[in-house]
ZASERO-698287 format. One record per residue: residue number from 1; chain; x, y, z of N, C-alpha, C in turn. Coordinates in nm, 2 decimals. Example, Ala and Ser with C-alpha at 12.3 -4.5 7.8 and 13.67 -1.06 7.14 Angstrom:
(zafi 1, 'A', (1.32, -0.57, 0.78), (1.23, -0.45, 0.78), (1.32, -0.33, 0.78))
(zafi 2, 'A', (1.28, -0.22, 0.71), (1.37, -0.11, 0.71), (1.29, 0.00, 0.79))
This chain:
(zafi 1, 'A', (-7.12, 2.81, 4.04), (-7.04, 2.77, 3.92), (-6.96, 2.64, 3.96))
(zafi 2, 'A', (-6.97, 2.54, 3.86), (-6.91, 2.43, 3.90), (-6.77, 2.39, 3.82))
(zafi 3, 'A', (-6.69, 2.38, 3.87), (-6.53, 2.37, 3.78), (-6.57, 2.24, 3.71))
(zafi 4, 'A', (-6.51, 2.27, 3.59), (-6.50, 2.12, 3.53), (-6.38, 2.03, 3.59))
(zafi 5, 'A', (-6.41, 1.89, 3.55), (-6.34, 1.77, 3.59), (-6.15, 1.80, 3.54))
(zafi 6, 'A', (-6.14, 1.88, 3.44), (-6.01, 1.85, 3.43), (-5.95, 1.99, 3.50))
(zafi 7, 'A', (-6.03, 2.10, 3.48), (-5.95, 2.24, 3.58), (-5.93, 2.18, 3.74))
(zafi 8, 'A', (-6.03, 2.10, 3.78), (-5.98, 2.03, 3.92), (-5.86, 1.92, 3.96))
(zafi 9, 'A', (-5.87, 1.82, 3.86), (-5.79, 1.78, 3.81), (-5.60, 1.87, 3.78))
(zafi 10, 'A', (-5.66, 1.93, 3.70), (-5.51, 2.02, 3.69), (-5.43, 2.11, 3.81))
(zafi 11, 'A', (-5.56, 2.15, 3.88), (-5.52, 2.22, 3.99), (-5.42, 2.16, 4.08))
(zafi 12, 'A', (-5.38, 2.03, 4.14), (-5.29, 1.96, 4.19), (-5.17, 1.95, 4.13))
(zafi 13, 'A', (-5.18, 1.95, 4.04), (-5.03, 1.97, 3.96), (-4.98, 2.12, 3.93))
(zafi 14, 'A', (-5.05, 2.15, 3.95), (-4.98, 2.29, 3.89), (-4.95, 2.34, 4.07))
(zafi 15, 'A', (-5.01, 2.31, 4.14), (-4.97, 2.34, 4.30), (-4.84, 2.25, 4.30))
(zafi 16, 'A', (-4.84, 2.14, 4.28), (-4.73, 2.06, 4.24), (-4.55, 2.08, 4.23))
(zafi 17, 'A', (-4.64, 2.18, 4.05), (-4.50, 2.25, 3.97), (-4.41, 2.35, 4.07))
(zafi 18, 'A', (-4.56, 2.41, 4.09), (-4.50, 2.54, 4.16), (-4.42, 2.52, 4.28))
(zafi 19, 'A', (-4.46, 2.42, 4.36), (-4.36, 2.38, 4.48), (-4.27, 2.34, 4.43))
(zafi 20, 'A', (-4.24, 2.27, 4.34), (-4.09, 2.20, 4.30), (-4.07, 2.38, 4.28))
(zafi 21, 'A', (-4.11, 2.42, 4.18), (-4.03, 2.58, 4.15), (-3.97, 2.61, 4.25))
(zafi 22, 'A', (-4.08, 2.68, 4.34), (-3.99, 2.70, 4.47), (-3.91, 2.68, 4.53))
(zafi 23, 'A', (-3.88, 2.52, 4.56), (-3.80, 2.49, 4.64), (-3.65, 2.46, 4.55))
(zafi 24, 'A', (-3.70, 2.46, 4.38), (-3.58, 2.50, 4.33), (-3.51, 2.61, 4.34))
(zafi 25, 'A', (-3.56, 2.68, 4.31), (-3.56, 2.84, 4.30), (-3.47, 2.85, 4.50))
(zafi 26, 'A', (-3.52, 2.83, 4.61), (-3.45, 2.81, 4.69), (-3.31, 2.74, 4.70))
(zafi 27, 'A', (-3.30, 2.65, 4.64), (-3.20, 2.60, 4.65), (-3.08, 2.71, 4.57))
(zafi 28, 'A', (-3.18, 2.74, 4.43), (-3.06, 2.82, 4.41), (-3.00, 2.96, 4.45))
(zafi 29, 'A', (-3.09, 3.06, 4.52), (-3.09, 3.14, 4.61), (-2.96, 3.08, 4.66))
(zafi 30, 'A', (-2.99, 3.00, 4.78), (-2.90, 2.97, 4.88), (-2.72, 2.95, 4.83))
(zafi 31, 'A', (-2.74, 2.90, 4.68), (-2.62, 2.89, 4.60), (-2.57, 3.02, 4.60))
(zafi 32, 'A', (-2.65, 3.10, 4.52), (-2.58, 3.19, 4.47), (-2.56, 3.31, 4.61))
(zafi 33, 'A', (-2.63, 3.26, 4.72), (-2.56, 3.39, 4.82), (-2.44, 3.34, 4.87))
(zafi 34, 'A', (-2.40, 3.18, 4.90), (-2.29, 3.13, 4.93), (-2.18, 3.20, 4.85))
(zafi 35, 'A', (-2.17, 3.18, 4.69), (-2.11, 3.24, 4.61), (-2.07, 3.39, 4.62))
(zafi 36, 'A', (-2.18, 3.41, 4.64), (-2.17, 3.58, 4.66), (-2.07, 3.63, 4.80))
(zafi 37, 'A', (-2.12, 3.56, 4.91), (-2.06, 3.60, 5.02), (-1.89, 3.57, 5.02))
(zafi 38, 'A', (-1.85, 3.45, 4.95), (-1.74, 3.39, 4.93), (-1.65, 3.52, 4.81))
(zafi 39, 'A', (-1.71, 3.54, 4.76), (-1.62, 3.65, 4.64), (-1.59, 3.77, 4.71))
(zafi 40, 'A', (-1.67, 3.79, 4.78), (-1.69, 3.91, 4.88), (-1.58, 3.93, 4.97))
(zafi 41, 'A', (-1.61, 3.78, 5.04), (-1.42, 3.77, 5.10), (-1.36, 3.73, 5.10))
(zafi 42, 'A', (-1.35, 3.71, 4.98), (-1.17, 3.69, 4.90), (-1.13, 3.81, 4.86))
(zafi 43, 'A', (-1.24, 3.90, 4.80), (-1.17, 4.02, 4.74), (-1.13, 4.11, 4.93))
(zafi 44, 'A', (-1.20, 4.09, 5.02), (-1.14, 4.17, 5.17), (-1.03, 4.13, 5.19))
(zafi 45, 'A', (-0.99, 3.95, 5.13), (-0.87, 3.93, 5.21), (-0.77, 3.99, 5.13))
(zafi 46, 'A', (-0.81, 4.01, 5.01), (-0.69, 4.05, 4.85), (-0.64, 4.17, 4.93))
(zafi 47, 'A', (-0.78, 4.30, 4.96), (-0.73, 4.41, 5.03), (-0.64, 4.40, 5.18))
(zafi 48, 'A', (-0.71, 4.31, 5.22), (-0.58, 4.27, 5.37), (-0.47, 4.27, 5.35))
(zafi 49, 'A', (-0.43, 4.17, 5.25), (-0.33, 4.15, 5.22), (-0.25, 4.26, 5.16))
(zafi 50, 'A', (-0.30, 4.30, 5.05), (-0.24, 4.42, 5.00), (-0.17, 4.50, 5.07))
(zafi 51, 'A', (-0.26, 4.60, 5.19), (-0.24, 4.66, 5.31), (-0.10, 4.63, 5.39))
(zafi 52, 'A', (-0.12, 4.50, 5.38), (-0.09, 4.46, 5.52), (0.11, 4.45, 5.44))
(zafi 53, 'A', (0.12, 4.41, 5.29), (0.27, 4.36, 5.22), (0.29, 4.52, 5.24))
(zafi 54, 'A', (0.46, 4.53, 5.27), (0.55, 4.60, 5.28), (0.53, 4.72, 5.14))
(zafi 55, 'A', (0.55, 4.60, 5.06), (0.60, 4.62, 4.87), (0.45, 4.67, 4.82))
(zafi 56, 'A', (0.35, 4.69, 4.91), (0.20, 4.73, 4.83), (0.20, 4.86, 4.85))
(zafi 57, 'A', (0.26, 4.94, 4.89), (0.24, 5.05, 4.94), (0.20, 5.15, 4.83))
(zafi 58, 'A', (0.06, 5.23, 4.90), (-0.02, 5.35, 4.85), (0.02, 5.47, 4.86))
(zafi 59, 'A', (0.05, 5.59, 4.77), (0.04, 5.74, 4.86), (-0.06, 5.75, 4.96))
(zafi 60, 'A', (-0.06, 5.80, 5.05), (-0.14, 5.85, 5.15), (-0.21, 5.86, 5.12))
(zafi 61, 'A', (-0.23, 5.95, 5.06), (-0.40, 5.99, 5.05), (-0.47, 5.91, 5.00))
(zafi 62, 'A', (-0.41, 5.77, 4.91), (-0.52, 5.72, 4.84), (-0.57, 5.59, 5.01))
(zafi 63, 'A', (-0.48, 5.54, 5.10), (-0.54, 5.49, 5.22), (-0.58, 5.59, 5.29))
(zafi 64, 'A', (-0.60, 5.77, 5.27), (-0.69, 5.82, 5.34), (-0.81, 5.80, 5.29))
(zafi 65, 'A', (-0.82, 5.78, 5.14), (-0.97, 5.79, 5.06), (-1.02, 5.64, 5.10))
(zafi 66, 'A', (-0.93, 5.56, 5.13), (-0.99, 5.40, 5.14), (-1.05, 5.42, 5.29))
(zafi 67, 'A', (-0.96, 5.47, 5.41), (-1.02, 5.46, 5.51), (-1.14, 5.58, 5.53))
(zafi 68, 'A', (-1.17, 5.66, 5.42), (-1.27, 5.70, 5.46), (-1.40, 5.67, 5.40))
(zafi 69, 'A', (-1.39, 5.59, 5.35), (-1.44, 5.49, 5.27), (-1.53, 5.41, 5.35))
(zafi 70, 'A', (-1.44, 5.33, 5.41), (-1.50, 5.22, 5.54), (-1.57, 5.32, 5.70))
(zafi 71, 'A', (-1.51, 5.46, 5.73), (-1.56, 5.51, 5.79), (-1.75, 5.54, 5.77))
(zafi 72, 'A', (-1.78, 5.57, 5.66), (-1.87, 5.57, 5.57), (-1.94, 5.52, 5.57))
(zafi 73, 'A', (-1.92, 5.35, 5.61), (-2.05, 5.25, 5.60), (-2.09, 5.23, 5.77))
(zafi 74, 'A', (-2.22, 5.25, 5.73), (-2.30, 5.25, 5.83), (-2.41, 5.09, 5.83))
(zafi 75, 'A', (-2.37, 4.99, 5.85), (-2.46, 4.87, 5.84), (-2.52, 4.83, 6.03))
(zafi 76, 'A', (-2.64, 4.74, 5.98), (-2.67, 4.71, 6.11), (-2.70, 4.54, 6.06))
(zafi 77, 'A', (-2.55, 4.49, 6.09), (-2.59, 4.33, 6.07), (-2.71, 4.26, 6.15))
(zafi 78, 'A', (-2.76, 4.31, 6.28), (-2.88, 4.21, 6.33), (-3.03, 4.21, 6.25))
(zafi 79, 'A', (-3.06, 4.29, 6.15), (-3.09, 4.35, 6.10), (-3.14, 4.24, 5.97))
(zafi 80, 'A', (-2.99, 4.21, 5.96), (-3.00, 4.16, 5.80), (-3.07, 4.20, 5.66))
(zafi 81, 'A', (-3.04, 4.28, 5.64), (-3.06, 4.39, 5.54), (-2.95, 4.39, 5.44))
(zafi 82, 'A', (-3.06, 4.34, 5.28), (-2.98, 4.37, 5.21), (-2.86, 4.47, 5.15))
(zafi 83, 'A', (-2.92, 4.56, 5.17), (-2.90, 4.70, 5.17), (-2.79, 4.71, 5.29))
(zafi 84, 'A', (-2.76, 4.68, 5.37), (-2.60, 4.65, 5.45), (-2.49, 4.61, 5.40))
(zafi 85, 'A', (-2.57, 4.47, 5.35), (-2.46, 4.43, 5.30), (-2.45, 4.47, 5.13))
(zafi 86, 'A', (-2.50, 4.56, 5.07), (-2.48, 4.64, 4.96), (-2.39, 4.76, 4.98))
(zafi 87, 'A', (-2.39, 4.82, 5.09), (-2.30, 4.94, 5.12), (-2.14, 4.85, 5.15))
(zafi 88, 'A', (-2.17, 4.76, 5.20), (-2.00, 4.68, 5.23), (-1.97, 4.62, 5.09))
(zafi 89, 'A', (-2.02, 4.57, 4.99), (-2.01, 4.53, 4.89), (-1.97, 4.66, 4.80))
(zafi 90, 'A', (-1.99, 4.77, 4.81), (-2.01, 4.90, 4.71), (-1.86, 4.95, 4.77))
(zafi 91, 'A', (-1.80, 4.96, 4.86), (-1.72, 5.01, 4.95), (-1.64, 4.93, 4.95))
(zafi 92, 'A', (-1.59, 4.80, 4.94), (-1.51, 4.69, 4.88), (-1.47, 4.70, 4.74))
(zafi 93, 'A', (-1.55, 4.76, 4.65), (-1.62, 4.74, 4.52), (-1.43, 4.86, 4.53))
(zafi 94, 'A', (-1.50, 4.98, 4.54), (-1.44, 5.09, 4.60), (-1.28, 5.11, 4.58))
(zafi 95, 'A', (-1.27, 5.04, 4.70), (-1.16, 5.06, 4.76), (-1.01, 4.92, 4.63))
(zafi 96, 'A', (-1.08, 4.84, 4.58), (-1.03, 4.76, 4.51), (-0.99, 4.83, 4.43))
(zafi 97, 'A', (-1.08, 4.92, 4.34), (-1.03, 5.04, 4.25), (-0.89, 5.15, 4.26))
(zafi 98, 'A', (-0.94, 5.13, 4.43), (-0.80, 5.25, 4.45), (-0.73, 5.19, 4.43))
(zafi 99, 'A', (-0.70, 5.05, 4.54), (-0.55, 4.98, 4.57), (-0.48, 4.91, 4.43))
(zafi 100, 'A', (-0.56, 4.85, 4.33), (-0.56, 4.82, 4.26), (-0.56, 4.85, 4.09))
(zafi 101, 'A', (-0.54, 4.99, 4.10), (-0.57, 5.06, 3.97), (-0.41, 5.04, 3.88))
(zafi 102, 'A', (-0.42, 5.04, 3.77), (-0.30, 5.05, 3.72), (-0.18, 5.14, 3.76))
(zafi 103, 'A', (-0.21, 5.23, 3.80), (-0.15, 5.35, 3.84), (-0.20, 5.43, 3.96))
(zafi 104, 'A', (-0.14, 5.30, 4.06), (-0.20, 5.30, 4.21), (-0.11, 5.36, 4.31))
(zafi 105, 'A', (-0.02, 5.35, 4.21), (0.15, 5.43, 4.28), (0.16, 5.57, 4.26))
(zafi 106, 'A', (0.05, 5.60, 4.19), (0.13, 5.70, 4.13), (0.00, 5.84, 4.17))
């Protein structure tokens, strides 16, 4: 079977498109994990901080539920696995809830 003149023709361009896709589509990847990673720790430092002020203080039990929280994640960063960094993200997610709830004093 012999391709016609324009399916051969077309074929280079659409190999073309699809590279530019890609290497868009990478670029934006790379954006949005920067983004991602960065939100990620600003909300750890919000919790540092929180912790760490005099005037932030939690009943007990709700920093026993946070530290068993973090006890809880099991990641293997060499790994690089989404799924790692989804349990630290979930567990962050978490713990913002406690420290942070309207009635976090109480």
């Amino acid at each position: 079977m012999v391709k016609s003149a324009r399916s051969r023709n077309s074929d280079p361009q659409v190999r073309e498109d699809l590279l530019a896709g890609l290497q868009h589509l990478r670029s934006e990847a790379k954006e949005i994990s920067r983004m991602h990673a960065a939100n990620l720790q600003r909300d750890m430092v919000q919790l540092i901080d929180f912790i760490s002020r005099p005037r932030g203080r939690l009943p007990r039990a709700k920093y026993a539920r946070m530290k068993k929280m973090i006890d809880a994640i099991q990641v293997r960063p060499e790994e690089g696995r989404r799924k790692s960094l989804r349990r630290v993200e979930d567990a962050i997610r978490s713990m913002m809830k406690v420290a942070f709830a309207k009635n976090a004093n109480g």
